[in-house]
VOGU-3710 file (C-alpha; in Angstrom, 3 decimals, decimal comma):
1> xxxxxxxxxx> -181,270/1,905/245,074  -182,861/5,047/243,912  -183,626/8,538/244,521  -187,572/8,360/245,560  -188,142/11,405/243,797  -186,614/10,362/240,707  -189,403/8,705/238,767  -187,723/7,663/235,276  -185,212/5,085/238,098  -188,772/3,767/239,641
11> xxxxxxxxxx> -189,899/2,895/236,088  -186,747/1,602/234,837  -186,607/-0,359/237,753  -189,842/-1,852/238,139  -189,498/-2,310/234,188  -186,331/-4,562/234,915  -188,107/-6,411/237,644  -191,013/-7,149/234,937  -188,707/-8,385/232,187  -187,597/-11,023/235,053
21> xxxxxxxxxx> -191,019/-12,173/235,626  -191,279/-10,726/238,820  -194,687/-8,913/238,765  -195,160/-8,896/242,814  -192,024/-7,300/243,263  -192,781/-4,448/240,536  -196,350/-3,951/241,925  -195,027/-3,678/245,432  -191,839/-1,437/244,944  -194,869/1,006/242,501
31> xxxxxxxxxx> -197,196/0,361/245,795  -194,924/2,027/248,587  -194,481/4,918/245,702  -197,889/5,955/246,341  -197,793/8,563/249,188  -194,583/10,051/247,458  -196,990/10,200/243,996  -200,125/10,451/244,133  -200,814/13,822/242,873  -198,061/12,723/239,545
41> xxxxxxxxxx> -200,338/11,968/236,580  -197,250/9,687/234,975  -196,767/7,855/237,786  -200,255/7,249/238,717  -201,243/6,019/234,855  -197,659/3,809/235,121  -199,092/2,201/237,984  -202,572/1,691/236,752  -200,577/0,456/232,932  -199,002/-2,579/235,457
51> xxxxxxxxxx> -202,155/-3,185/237,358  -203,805/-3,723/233,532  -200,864/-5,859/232,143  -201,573/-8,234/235,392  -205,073/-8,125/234,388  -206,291/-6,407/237,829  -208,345/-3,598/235,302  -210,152/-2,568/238,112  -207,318/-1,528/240,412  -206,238/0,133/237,122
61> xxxxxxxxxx> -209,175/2,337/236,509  -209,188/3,169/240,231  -205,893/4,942/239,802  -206,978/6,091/236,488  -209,826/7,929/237,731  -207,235/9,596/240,591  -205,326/11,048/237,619  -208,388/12,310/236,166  -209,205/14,261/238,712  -206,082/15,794/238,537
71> xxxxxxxxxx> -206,079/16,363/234,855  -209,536/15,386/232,792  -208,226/15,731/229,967  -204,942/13,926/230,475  -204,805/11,599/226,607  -202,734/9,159/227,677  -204,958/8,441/231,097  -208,347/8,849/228,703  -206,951/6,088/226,548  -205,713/3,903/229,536
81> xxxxxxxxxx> -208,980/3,695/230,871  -210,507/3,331/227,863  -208,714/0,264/227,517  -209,782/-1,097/231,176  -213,509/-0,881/230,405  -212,613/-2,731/227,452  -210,853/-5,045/229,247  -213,801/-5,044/232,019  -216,446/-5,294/229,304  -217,979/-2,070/230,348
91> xxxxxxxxxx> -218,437/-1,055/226,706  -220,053/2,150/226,740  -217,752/3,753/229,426  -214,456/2,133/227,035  -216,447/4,232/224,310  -217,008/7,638/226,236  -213,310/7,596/227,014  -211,231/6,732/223,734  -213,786/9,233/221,857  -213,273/11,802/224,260
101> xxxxxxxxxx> -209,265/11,163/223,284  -210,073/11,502/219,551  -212,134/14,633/220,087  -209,513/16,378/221,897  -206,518/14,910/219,964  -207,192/14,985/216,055  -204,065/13,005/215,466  -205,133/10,010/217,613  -207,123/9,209/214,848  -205,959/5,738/215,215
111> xxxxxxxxxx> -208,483/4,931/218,099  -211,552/5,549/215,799  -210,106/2,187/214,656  -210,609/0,634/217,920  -213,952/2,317/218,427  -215,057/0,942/215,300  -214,231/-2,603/216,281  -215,969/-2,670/219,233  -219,491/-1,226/217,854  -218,828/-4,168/215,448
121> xxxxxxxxxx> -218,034/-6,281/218,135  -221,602/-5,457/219,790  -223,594/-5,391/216,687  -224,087/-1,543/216,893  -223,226/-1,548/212,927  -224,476/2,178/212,008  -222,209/3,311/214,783  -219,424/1,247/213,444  -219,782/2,932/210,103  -219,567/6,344/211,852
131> xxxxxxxxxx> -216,281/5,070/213,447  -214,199/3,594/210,445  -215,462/6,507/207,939  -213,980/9,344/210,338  -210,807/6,950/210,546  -210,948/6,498/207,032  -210,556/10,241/206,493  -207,319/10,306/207,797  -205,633/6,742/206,593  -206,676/4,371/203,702
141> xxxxxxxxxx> -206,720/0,954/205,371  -207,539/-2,478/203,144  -208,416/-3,647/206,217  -211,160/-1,214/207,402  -212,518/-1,051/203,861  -213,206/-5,105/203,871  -214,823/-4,552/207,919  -216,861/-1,586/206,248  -217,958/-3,891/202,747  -219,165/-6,751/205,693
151> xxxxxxxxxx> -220,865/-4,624/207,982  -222,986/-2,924/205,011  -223,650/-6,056/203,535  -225,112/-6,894/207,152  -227,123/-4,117/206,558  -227,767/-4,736/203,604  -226,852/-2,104/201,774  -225,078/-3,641/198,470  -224,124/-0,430/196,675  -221,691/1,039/199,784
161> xxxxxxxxxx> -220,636/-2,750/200,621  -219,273/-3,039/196,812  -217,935/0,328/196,989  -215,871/-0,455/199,538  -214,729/-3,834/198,023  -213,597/-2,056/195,193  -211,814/0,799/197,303  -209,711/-2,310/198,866  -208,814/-3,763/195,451  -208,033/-0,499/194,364
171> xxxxxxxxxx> -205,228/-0,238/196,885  -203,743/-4,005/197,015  -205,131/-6,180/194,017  -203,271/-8,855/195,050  -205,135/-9,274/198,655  -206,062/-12,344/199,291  -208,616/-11,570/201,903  -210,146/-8,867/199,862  -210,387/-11,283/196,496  -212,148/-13,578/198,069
181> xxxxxxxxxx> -214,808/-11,085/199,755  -215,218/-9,862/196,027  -215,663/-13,649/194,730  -217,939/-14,045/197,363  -219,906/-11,210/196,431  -220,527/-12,303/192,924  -220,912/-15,689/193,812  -223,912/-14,366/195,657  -225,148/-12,718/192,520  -224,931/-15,812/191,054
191> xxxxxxxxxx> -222,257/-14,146/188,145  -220,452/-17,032/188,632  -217,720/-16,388/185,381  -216,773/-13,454/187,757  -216,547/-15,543/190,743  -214,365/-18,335/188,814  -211,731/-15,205/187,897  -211,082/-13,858/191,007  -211,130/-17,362/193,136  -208,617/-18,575/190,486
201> xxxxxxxxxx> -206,664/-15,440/191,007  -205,763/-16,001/194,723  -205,060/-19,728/193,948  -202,423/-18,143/191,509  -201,224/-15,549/194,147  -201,170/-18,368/196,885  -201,788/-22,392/195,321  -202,195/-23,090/199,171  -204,951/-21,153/200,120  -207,677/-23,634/200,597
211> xxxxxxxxxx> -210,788/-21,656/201,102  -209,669/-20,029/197,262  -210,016/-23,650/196,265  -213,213/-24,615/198,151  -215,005/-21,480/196,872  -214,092/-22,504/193,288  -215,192/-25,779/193,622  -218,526/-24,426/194,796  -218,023/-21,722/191,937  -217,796/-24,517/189,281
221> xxxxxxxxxx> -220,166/-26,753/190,927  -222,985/-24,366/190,362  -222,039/-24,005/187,166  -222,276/-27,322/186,321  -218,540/-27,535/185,104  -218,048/-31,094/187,009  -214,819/-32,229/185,881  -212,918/-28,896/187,000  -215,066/-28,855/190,386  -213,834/-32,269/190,797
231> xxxxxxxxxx> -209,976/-30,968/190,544  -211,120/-28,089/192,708  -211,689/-30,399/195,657  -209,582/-32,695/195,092  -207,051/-29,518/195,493  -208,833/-28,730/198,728  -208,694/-32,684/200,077  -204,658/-32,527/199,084  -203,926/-29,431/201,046  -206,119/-30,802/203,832
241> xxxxxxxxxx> -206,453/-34,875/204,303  -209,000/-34,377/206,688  -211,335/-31,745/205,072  -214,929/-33,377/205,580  -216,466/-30,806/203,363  -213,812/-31,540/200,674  -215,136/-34,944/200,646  -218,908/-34,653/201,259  -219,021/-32,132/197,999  -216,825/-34,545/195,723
251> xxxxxxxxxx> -219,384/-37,603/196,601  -222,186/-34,934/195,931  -220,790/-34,068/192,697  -219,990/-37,748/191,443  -223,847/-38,299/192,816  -224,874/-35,810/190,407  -222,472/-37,896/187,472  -224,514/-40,616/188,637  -221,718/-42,262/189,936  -222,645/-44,449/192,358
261> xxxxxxxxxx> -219,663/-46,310/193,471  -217,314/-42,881/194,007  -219,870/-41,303/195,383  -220,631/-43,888/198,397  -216,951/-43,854/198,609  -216,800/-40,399/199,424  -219,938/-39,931/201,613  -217,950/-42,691/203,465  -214,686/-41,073/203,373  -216,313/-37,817/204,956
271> xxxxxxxxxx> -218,265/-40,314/207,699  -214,538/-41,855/208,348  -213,825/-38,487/209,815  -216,729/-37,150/211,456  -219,383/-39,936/212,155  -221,964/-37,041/213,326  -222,001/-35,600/209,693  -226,033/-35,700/209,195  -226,007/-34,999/205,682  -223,679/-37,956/204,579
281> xxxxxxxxxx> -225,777/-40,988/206,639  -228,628/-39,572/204,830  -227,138/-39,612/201,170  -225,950/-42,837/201,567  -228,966/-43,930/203,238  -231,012/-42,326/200,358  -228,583/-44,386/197,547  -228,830/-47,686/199,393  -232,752/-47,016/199,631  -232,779/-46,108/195,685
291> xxxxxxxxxx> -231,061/-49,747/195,059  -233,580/-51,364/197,639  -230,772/-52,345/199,544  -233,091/-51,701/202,974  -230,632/-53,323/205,239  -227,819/-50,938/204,315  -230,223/-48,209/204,177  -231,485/-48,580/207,452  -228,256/-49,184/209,050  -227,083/-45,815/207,672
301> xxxxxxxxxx> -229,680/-43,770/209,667  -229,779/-45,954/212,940  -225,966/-45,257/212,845  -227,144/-41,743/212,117  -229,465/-41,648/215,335  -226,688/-41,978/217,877  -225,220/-39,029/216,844  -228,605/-36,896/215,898  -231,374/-38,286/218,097  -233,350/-35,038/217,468
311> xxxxxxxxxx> -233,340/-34,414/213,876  -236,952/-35,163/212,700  -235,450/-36,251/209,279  -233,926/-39,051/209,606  -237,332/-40,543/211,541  -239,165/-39,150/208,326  -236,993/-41,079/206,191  -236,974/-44,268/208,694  -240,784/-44,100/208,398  -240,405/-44,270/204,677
321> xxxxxxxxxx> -238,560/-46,966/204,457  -240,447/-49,009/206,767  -243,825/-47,795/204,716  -241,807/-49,316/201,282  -241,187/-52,567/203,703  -245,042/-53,014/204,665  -244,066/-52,224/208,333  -246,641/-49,987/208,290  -247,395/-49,797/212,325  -243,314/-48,447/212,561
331> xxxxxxxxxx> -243,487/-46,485/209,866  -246,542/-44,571/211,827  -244,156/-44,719/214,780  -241,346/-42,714/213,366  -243,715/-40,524/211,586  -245,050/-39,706/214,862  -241,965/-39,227/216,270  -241,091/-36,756/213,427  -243,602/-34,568/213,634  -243,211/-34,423/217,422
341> xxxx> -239,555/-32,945/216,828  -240,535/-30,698/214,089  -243,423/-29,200/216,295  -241,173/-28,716/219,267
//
C-alpha cells in the first residue's frame, strides 16, 4: 500500500482512515510504524497528535517525551505536550512546556495567549497579567484587553482595569462585549447617565441583545426613571417569554409605583416559571401581609417552604405573622427555628 519508509503516504493514509471514522485502524497501521520510527521526531509527535485527538493524552505525552529526548527543543513536540498536560490537568507541567516554546520561538507569541488563559483559569491572576501583557506586545487583541480589564478589576486595581476598557473601545467601538463591560463599570460607580449611553448604544448596534436591555432596566431603575425601566423589561420579557428576572424586576418596580395589582401579577408571573424563586413568595407574602390578608400571606411562604426549607427568612417572617395573629406559642416556634438556621 505504501513504501514503509515513506512517511508523508503513512500520514496521508492514516489521515484518510480518520476522515472515515476509523480511529482503530489509523492507531494500529501508526502502531506497527513504531520499530521502523522511533528515533523520527515527526512521526513520533504524529502519533502522539492521534493518541490526543482520541483523548488517550497520556499515551500521547509518552511518545512526546521519546521525541524529546531526541530533540529538547523540538517546538512543535514542546507545544504538543503542552497541550496533553492541559488536557490531563497537570497545569504546571502544560505551563513549563508552552513557555519554554515562547522562549525559544519569539514568533509563537500566540501561546502567551493560551498561557494567559489558563493562570486565569486557576486564579493565578498576577501571572495572567504577565502572560497577556507579553502577548499584548506583539498583537492588539479586544479580546485580551476585556480578560485583562476583568482580571484587574478582580484585583482590584480600577485604574489598569479602565485602561484597558478603554484600549478595547479604542480599537472596535462598536463591541458589544466590550460596551457592556464599560456600562458595567460605571454602573458600579453609580454614574448612571454614563451607564444609560453606552447600554443604549449596544441595544442600537444589536435591538436583540438582552443583557443590553436588562442592564438598562437596572440602569434606569436606580435612577428612578420608572416608566423607561418599565419599557426596558418589558424589552427583555419580549425577547425572552420566560425571563424570571424580567418579571420579578417589573413587579418590583410597579411595587415601588405602588401598584399593587401589576405588581402581584408579576411576582406571580415570575413564580409561574420557577416556583423555587425565594424572593417572589416573600414579596407577595409581604403585600398580602400589608393588606392583612393572613391566609394568602401565609400560603405564600408555606408554598415557599417546599422549595427553601432552610432559609431562616421565611420562618422569621412566618413567626411574624403568627405574632400579628396572637399565635404567639408558633410564632416562638418559627422564631426558634430561625435562629437555629441562621446560627448553623
Amino acid at each position: 500500500m505504501f513504501e514503509e519508509n515513506d512517511l508523508t503516504v503513512i500520514f496521508d493514509e492514516v489521515e484518510r482512515l480518520i476522515e472515515k471514522d476509523k480511529i482503530a485502524e489509523a492507531i494500529e497501521l501508526l502502531e506497527k510504524q513504531v520499530s521502523s520510527y522511533e528515533n523520527e521526531v515527526s512521526f513520533l509527535n504524529f502519533i502522539a497528535k492521534i493518541y490526543h485527538l482520541t483523548d488517550n493524552s497520556q499515551l500521547a505525552i509518552n511518545y512526546l517525551n521519546r521525541s524529546i529526548e531526541i530533540n529538547p527543543e523540538n517546538l512543535e513536540t514542546l507545544e504538543l505536550l503542552g497541550n496533553a498536560y492541559y488536557s490531563l490537568k497537570n497545569w504546571d507541567q502544560a505551563l513549563i512546556s508552552w513557555k519554554k516554546v515562547c522562549e525559544l520561538d519569539s514568533k509563537r507569541y500566540l501561546l502567551w495567549n493560551k498561557i494567559g488563559d489558563l493562570y486565569y483559569e486557576i486564579g493565578e491572576y498576577f501571572d495572567a497579567t504577565k502572560a497577556f501583557t507579553n502577548f499584548l506586545e506583539y498583537e492588539e487583541n479586544i479580546v485580551v484587553y476585556s480578560i485583562l480589564s476583568t482580571i484587574y478589576k478582580k484585583m482590584g486595581n480600577d485604574i489598569e482595569s479602565w485602561n484597558n476598557l478603554m484600549k478595547a473601545e479604542q480599537l472596535d467601538p462598536k463591541n458589544e462585549k466590550v460596551l457592556m463591560q464599560i456600562g458595567d463599570t460605571y454602573l458600579d460607580l453609580d454614574n448612571y447617565d454614563r451607564a444609560e449611553d453606552y447600554f443604549r448604544s449596544v441595544t442600537k448596534i444589536n435591538e436583540e441583545n438582552l443583557q443590553a436591555w436588562f442592564q438598562l432596566g437596572k440602569t434606569l431603575e436606580a435612577k428612578q426613571d420608572f416608566i423607561q425601566a418599565v419599557d426596558s423589561f418589558s424589552k427583555v420579557i419580549e425577547l425572552d417569554p420566560d425571563n424570571v428576572l424580567g418579571f420579578f424586576n417589573l413587579a418590583n418596580i410597579y411595587a415601588s409605583l405602588a401598584n399593587i395589582e401589576e405588581a402581584i401579577r408579576y411576582y406571580e408571573e415570575c413564580l409561574s416559571r420557577d416556583p423555587s424563586f425565594l424572593e417572589s413568595s416573600m414579596s407577595l407574602a409581604s403585600l398580602s401581609w400589608a393588606s392583612k390578608d393572613y391566609d394568602k400571606s401565609l400560603a405564600y411562604l408555606e408554598d415557599a417552604l417546599r422549595y427553601n426549607e432552610t432559609e431562616a427568612r421565611l420562618y422569621r417572617m412566618l413567626g411574624d405573622i403568627s405574632e400579628d395573629l396572637g399565635e404567639e406559642e408558633k410564632a416562638l416556634d418559627y422564631w426558634e427555628k430561625a435562629l437555629e438556621l441562621e446560627e448553623g
